[in-house]
N, C-alpha and C positions, 0 to 999 in steps of 0.2 A: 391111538385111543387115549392113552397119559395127557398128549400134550390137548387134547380137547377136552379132558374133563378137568385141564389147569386154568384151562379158559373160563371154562364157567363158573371155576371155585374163585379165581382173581375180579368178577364183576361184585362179589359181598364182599364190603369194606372188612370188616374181622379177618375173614379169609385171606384177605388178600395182604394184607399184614403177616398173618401167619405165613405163606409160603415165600413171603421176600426173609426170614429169618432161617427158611430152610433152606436157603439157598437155592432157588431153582433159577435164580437170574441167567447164573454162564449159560445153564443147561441151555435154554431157551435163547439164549443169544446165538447157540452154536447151532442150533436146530433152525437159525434163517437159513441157514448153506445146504440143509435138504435137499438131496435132489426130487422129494416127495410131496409136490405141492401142497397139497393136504396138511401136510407137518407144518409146509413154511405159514403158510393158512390161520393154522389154530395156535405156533409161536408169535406171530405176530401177533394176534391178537388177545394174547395172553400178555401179550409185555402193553400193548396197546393200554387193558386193562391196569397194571401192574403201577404204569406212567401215570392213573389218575390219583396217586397218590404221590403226595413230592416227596416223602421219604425217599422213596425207592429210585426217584430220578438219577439221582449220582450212583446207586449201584447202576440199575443199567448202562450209564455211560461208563462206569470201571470198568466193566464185563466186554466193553468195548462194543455194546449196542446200534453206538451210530454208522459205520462205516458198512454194515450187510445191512440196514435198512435202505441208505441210498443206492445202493448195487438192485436192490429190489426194485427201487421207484423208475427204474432203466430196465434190467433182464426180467419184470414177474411176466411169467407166464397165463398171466390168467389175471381181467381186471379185476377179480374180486380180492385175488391179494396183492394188487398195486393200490385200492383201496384201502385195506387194512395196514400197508404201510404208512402210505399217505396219514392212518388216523393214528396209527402209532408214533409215526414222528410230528403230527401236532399235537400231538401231550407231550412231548417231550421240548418242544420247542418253547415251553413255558417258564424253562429253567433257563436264566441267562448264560451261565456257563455251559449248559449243550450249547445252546447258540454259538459261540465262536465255535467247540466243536465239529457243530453238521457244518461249517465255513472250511472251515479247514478239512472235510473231506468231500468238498467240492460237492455239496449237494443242491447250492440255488440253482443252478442249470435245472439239473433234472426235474425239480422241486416245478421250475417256469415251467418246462416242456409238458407238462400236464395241465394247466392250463389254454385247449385249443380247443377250437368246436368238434373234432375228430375225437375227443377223449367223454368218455362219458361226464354227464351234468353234476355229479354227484363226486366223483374223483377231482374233478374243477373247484369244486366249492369247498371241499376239503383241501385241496393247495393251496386256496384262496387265505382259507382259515388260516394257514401254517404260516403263511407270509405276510399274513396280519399279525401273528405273534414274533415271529423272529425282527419284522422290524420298527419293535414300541422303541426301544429305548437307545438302540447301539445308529447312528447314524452312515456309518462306514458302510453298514451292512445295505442300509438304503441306497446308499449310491450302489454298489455291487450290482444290488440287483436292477437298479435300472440302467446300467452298462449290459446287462444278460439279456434285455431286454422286456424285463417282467413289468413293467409299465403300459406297453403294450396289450402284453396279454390280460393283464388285469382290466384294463379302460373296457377291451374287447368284452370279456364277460359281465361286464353291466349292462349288455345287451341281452344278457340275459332273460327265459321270462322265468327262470326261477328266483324266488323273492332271498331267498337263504345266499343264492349265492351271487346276487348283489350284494346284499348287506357285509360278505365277507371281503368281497372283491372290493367296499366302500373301506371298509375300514383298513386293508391295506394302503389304499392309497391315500388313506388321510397319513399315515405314517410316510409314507414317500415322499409325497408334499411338501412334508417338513426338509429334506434336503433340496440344495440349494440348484447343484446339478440335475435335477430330477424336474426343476420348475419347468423347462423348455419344453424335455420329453414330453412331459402331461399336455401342454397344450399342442404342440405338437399331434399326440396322437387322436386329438380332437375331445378331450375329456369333457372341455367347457357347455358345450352343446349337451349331451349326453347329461350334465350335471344339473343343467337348467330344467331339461326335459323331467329332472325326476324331481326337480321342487316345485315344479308346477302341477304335477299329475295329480287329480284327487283320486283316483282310484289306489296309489303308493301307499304305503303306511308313513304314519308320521315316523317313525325311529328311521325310518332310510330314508326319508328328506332332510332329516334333522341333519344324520350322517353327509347328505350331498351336500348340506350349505356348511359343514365342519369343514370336507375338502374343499370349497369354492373360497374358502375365509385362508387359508395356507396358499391356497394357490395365486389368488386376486393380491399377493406381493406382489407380483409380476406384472410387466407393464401389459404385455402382449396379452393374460389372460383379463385384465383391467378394460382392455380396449374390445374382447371378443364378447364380454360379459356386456356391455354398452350397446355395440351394434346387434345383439342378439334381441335386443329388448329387457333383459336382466334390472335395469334398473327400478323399474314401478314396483316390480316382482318384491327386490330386495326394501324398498322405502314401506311396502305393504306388510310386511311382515315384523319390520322396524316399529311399526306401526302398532301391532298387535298387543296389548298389555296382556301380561299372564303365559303369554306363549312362550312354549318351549324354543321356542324359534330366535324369542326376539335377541336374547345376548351374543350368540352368534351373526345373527343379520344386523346387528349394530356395527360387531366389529369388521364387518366385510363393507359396511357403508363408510368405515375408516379407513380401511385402505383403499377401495373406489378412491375416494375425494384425493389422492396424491395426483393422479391426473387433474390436470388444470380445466378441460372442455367437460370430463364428469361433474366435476367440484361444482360448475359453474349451473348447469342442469339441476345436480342435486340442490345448488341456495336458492333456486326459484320456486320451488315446493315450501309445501308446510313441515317439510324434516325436521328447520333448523329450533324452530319455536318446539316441537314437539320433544327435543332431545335437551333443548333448555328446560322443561316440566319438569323432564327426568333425573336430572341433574340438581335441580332445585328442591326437590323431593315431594312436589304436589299432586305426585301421581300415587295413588294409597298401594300400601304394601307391596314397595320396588325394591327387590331385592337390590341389594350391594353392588351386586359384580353390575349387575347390569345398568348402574346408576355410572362405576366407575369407566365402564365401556363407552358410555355415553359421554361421558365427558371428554375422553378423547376423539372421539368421533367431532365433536362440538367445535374444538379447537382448530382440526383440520380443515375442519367446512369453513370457517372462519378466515382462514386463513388467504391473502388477496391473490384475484388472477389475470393472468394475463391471455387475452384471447390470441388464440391461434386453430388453425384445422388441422393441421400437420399433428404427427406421431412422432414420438419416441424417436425411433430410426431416421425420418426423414429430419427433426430439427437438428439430431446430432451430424448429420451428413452436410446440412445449411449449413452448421458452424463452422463445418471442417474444411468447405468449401473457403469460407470468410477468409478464415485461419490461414490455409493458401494459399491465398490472392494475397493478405498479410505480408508474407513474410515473402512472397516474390514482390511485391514493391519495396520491400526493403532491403531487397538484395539490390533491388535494381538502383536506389536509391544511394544504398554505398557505393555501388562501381560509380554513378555519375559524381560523388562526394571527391571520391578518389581520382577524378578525371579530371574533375574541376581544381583538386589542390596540385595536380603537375602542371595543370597551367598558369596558377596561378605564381607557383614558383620560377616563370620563366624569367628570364633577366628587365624586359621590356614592361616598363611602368604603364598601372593600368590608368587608362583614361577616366576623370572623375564621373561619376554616376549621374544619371538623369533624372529627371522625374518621373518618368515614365516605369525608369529601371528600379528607380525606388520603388514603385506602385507594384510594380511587378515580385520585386522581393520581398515586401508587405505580404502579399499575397500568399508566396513561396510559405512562408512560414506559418501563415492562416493552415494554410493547406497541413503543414509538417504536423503543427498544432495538433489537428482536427484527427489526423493520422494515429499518433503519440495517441491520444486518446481510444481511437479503435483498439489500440494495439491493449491497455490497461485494458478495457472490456474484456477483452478476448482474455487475458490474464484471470482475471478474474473468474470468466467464464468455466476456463481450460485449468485452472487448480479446484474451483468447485467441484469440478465433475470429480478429478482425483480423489477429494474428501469425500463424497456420496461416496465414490467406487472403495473407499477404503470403509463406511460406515456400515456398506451392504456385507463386505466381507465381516466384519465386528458384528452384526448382528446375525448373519444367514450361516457363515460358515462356527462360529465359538460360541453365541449366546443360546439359538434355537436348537441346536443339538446339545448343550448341556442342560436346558431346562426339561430338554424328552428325557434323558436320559435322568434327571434327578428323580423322576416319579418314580424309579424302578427299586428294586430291592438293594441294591446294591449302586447307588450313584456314584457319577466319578465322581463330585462336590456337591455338598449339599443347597438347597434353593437360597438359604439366607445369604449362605457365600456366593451365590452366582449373583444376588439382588445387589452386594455390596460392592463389588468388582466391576459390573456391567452400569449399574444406578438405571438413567432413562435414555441409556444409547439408541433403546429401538424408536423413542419419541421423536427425539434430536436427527433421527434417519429420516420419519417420516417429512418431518415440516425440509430440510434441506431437499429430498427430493422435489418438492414440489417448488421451493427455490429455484431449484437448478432451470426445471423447467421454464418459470417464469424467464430465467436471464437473460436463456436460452433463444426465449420470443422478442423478450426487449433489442438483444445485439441484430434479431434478422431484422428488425423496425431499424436498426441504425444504416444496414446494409442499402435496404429502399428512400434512407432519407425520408421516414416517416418520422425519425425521432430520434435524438442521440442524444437521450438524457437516462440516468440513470439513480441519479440522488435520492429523486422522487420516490424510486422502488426500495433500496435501501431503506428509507425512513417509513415507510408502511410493514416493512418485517421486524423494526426494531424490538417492536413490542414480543414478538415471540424468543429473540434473543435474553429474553431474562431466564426463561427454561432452563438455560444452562445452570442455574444458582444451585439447583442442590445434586447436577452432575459434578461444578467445578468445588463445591465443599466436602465431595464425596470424595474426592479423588486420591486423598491423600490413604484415607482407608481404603481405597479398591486397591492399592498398589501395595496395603500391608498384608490386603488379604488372599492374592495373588501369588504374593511370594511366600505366604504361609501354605498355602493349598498347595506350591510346586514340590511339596515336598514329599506328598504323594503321589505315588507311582501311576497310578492309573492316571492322574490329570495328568502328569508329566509327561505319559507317554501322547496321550489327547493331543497337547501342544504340541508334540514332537512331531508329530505325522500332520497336522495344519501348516506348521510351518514347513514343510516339505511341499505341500500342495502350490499347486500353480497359483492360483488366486492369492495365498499369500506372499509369494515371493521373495523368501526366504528371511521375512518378517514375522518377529514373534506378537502375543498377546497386548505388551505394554506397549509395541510402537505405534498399535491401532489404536487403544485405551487414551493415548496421551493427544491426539491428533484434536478434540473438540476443545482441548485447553488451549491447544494453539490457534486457531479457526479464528476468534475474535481479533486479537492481535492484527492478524493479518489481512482484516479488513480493512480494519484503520492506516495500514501501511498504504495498501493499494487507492482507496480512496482520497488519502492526502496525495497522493502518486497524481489522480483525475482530477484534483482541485487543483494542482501547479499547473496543468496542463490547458485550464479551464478559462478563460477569456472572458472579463469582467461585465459585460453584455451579455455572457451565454445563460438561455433559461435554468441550465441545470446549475447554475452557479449558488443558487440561498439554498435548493435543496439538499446540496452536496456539501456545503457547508452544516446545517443542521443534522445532515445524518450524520457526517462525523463525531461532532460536539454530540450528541445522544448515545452514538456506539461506545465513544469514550468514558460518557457517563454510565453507559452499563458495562463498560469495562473497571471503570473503578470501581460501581457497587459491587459485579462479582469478586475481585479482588480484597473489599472489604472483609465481604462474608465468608470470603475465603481464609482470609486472616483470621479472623474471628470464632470461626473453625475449628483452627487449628489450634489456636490459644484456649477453647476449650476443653479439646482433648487433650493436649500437654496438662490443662490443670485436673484434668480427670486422672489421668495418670498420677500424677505425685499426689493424687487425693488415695488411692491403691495403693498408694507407696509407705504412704506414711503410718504407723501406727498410733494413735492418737485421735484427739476429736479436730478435725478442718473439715468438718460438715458442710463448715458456711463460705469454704475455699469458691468454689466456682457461684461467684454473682457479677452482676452487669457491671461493665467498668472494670473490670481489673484484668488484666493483662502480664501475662508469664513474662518475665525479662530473661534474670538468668540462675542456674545454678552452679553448684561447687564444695567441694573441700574446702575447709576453712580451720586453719589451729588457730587456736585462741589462747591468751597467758594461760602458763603452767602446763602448757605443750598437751591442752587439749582437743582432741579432732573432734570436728564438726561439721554439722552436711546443711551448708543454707541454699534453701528457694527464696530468690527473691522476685517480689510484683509491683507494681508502679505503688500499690500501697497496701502492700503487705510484705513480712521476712517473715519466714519460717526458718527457726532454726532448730536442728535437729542431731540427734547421736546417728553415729555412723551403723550400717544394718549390724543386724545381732545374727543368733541362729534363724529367725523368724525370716532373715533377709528382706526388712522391712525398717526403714528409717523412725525410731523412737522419738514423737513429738517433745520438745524440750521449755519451747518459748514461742511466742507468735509476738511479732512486737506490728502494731499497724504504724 
C-alpha cells in the first residue's frame, strides 16, 4: 500500500520533488524484483512518474534503475506492468546518458519484441515512443536497431488504425532514416508505399502527413526509394504540394523534389512541369511573405533541376551492371591484344628480314591503329567513368556516414561538435554529392551510347557541367579552415571516439575524416589529366575534337579561378591573423591588393630584436611579444 500511495504522491510536481530528496529512489528500484506484482505495478509507476522530472533521471539510473526495467519488458507477468515499464523507460529514455545505458543492458531487443500485432496497441505505441526517443541524436544506436530488426516492426505498425501510434512509429523512423545502413531496410520492408498512402489520405491529420513526407525526404537519398516513389505515382503528389504557398508542407516537399531530381528520367519529368518557373518565384522573392528556409530549399532544388540529362530507361543497378559489362569486354581485348603484341614481337625478332610492306598492308595498319585509337579512348571513358563512381562512393560516405549523423546529433544536449564546427569542416559536401551523382549518371549513359555506336563523344558533356564546377569556390576556400577545425575538434573525446569507430566501419575502410574531406580538391585536377589523356587520343576529323578542346581550356579556367580564390583566401586569413596578433592600430591591414609575403626576427643596430610582417606594399615592424604575447606595433613603413 506505500508503494501506491508513492505513486500517486510522484504525479504532483512539488511532491514529487520532495520524495526524490527522501530518498525513495533505491527503495523502488529494488521493489522491480517483487515477487508481488502489484508492488512491481505501483514501483514502476512511481519511478515512471518520478522520470518526468529530469532531476531525478541520473538518481534513478545510480540506483541502478535500468537493468530490472528491461528484465520486466521480457518476464511481466501481466501486460499492465509490461506497459508501465514500457512508460517508465520512455521517460527515462529522454536522458542521453540512460540512453547508452538501457544499450548496454541490452534492452533494443526486448524494447522491438513489443512492437507485433500479438502485443496490445497501446504497449506498441509506447515502444514506438521509446524508440523515437532513444534514436534523435546517437546514430550508432540507429543502426543497432535496425540490425534487431526494429525497422520492420516499426513500418508494420503504421498499419496501424490507431492515429497515436503512427505518429510514434513515424517519428522513429524519421530518426532511422537518417542512418545510412537502415536506407535499404526501409524500403525494403515496403515503407515507400505505406508513406505515400498517408500523404495522400484526407481523412489523416496533417501533423502525420507532415511527419510521412519528413521520412520520405531522408529516405528519397536512395536511388531505389527515388525510383519506387516515381512508379507509384508520387511525383504530381509531391510537385502539388511544392506548389502550395503557406503550407506546412511545402519546405519539406521542396527538399524531397531535390533529391527526386538526382535521377536523370525524374529530373527530366520534373523540367517538363511548371516546378521549374514556380521555384524561380521563390527564389527571386516575388512570392509575398516566403519564409527563408524555404526560399533557401528552393534554391537548391532549382540548381538540380537545372542541371543537363542524359536520357535512358535503365536504373541505377542495370546501368552500373552495362558499365561493368563494357569494362569486361575492355580489359579482355586488351589482354588479348598484349598476348597478340607479344606474338607479333617473337616473330618479328626472327633472324629472316621481313619483306617490304604493301599498300594494302599499309591500309590495313592504318586501320590497326584507327581501331587501337578508338580503343585507347573507350578505355579513358571507362576511366573516367570507373574513378567517378569511386568519388560519389566516397562523397556518399562523407555525407551519410560523418555529416548527417553529426548534424542529428548536434541538436542534442550534449553534441559531439557543435553546428558551426560541423558547417566549417563539411562547407557544401552534401551539394557537391548531389550534382556528381547525377553526373555519374549521366556518363554512365553517355559510355552505354559508345558501346551501340550511337556516339563516342564526350567533350560535349563535360562542357555543359562546367558551369556547376564553380560550386566548388567556397568548398575549395573553405578547406584550409575545415582542416583547422577538424584537428581542433579531435581533440575532443567524444568526436574522437565518433571517428574512431567510422573508420573501423566497412564503408570507410580504414580511412579517416580528412582523406574523404580532401577528395573534391583533387576531383578537378583530375579531370584535366584524363581529358588531355582523350584529346591525345582524339583524331583531328573526330566530332568530339573542338568540344574536348574547349572543355578542357574552361575546366582549366575554373581551375585557375578556384585556385585564385583559394589563394586569396588564404592570404586573407594569414592577414587576419597578424591583424590579432599585433597590438596596435593595423585596422586598415587587410584591403584589396595586398598580399602576405613573409615574416621574421629581425636584429637591427644596437642589437635590437624585431618581429617584421612584410606585404607586397606594406612592413610592419614590430617589438617582440611581451606578457600580453602580442607583438607591440612599432612603425608601418608602406
Amino acid at each position: 500500500m506505500a508503494a501506491y500511495g508513492l505513486s500517486a504522491m510522484a504525479i504532483d510536481g512539488k511532491l514529487n520533488e520532495i520524495l526524490c530528496t527522501l530518498g525513495v529512489i533505491p527503495e523502488l528500484v529494488r521493489l522491480l524484483s517483487s515477487p508481488v506484482v502489484f508492488v512491481q505495478e505501483q514501483a514502476v509507476t512511481t519511478l515512471a512518474n518520478l522520470a518526468l522530472r529530469e532531476q531525478n533521471l541520473d538518481v534513478i539510473q545510480a540506483s541502478g534503475g535500468v537493468p530490472p526495467l528491461v528484465a520486466l519488458l521480457v518476464g511481466a507477468q501481466s501486460d499492465n506492468l509490461k506497459m508501465k515499464a514500457v512508460w517508465a523507460i520512455c521517460n527515462l529514455l529522454t536522458n542521453e546518458e540512460i540512453q547508452d545505458a538501457y544499450v548496454q543492458a541490452n534492452g533494443l531487443a526486448p524494447l522491438i519484441s513489443l512492437i507485433t500485432p500479438s502485443i496490445r496497441t497501446d504497449i506498441q505505441c509506447r515502444a514506438a515512443w521509446a524508440l523515437a526517443n532513444i534514436t534523435q541524436f546517437n546514430d550508432f544506436i540507429r543502426q543497432d536497431i535496425g540490425e534487431h530488426g526494429g525497422v520492420q516492426a516499426l513500418t508494420a505498425l503504421l498499419q496501424s488504425p490507431d492515429p497515436e501510434a503512427k505518429e510514434q512509429a513515424l517519428k522513429a523512423l524519421i530518426n532511422l532514416g537518417l542512418n545510412y545502413n537502415n536506407e535499404d531496410r526501409l524500403f525494403e520492408a515496403g515503407v515507400v508505399p505505406v508513406l505515400l498512402e498517408l500523404i495522400r489520405s484526407p481523412t489523416v491529420s496533417a501533423e502525420l502527413r507532415r511527419l510521412a513526407i519528413m521520412c520520405l525526404v531522408n529516405l528519397s537519398q536512395n536511388e531505389k526509394v527515388r525510383m519506387a516513389v516515381s512508379k507509384l505515382g508520387g511525383l504530381n503528389l509531391i510537385v502539388t504540394l511544392a506548389s502550395t504557398p503557406g503550407s506546412i508542407f511545402q519546405e519539406d516537399a521542396i527538399k524531397l523534389i531535390t533529391n527526386m531530381a538526382v535521377n536523370g528520367k525524374i529530373r527530366r519529368a520534373l523540367q517538363q512541369g511548371p516546378l521549374s518557373t514556380l521555384l524561380q518565384h521563390l527564389v527571386d522573392g516575388t512570392v509575398p511573405d516566403m519564409p527563408q528556409a524555404v526560399k533557401e530549399a528552393a534554391t537548391i532544388a532549382l540548381n538540380n533541376l537545372s542541371f543537363p540529362v542524359e536520357d535512358s530507361e535503365l536504373g541505377e543497378a542495370d546501368r552500373q551492371s552495362a558499365i561493368d559489362d563494357i569494362l569486361s569486354a575492355a580489359q579482355e581485348q586488351e589482354a588479348a591484344e598484349n598476348a597478340q603484341a607479344e606474338a607479333e614481337g617473337e616473330s618479328a625478332a626472327a633472324p629472316d628480314a621481313a619483306p617490304a610492306s604493301t599498300p594494302d598492308q599499309e591500309q590495313a595498319e592504318d586501320e590497326v591503329q584507327v581501331k587501337k585509337r578508338k580503343l585507347r579512348r573507350m578505355r579513358i571513358a571507362l576511366e573516367i567513368v570507373t574513378t567517378e563512381r569511386s568519388y560519389v562512393a566516397a562523397l556518399v560516405v562523407l555525407v551519410k556516414k560523418f555529416l548527417n549523423p553529426l548534424r542529428s546529433a548536434a541538436k542534442s544536449s550534449k553534441p559531439i561538435i557543435k553546428e558551426d564546427q560541423i558547417k566549417q569542416i563539411f562547407s557544401i559536401s552534401d551539394v557537391i554529392l548531389g550534382y556528381h551523382q547525377m553526373f555519374l549518371e549521366s556518363l554512365e549513359v553517355r559510355l552505354m551510347k559508345w558501346k551501340t555506336e550511337e556516339s563516342d563523344s564526350i567533350g560535349d558533356f563535360f562542357l555543359q557541367m562546367t558551369d556547376f564546377l564553380r560550386d566548388y569556390t567556397s568548398y575549395i576556400n573553405n578547406y584550409s579552415d575545415a582542416i583547422n577545425t577538424l584537428t581542433e575538434c579531435k581533440r575532443k573525446p567524444a568526436f574522437a571516439q565518433f571517428l574512431s569507430l567510422l573508420v573501423a566501419s566497412p564503408e570507410c575502410k580504414n580511412m579517416d575524416l580528412s582523406s574523404f574531406l580532401i577528395q573534391p580538391i583533387q576531383r578537378i585536377p583530375r579531370y584535366i589529366l584524363l581529358l588531355s589523356d582523350m584529346l591525345r587520343n582524339t583524331p583531328p576529323d573526330h566530332p568530339d575534337l573542338q568540344a574536348l578542346q574547349a572543355a578542357i581550356k574552361k575546366i582549366e579556367q575554373i581551375a585557375t579561378f578556384l585556385n585564385e580564390n583559394a589563394r586569396q583566401e588564404i592570404n586573407k586569413t594569414k592577414l587576419g591573423q597578424i591583424q590579432k596578433a599585433i597590438e596596435g592600430d593595423v585596422s586598415d591591414l587587410i584591403k584589396a591588393g595586398r598580399l602576405f609575403l613573409r615574416e621574421g626576427r629581425v636584429t637591427l643596430p644596437g642589437n635590437r630584436a624585431r618581429f617584421f610582417f612584410l606585404c607586397n606594399n606594406l612592413l610592419i615592424i614590430t617589438k617582440l611579444p611581451s606578457k600580453s604575447n602580442k607583438y607591440a606595433l612599432e612603425k608601418k613603413i608602406p
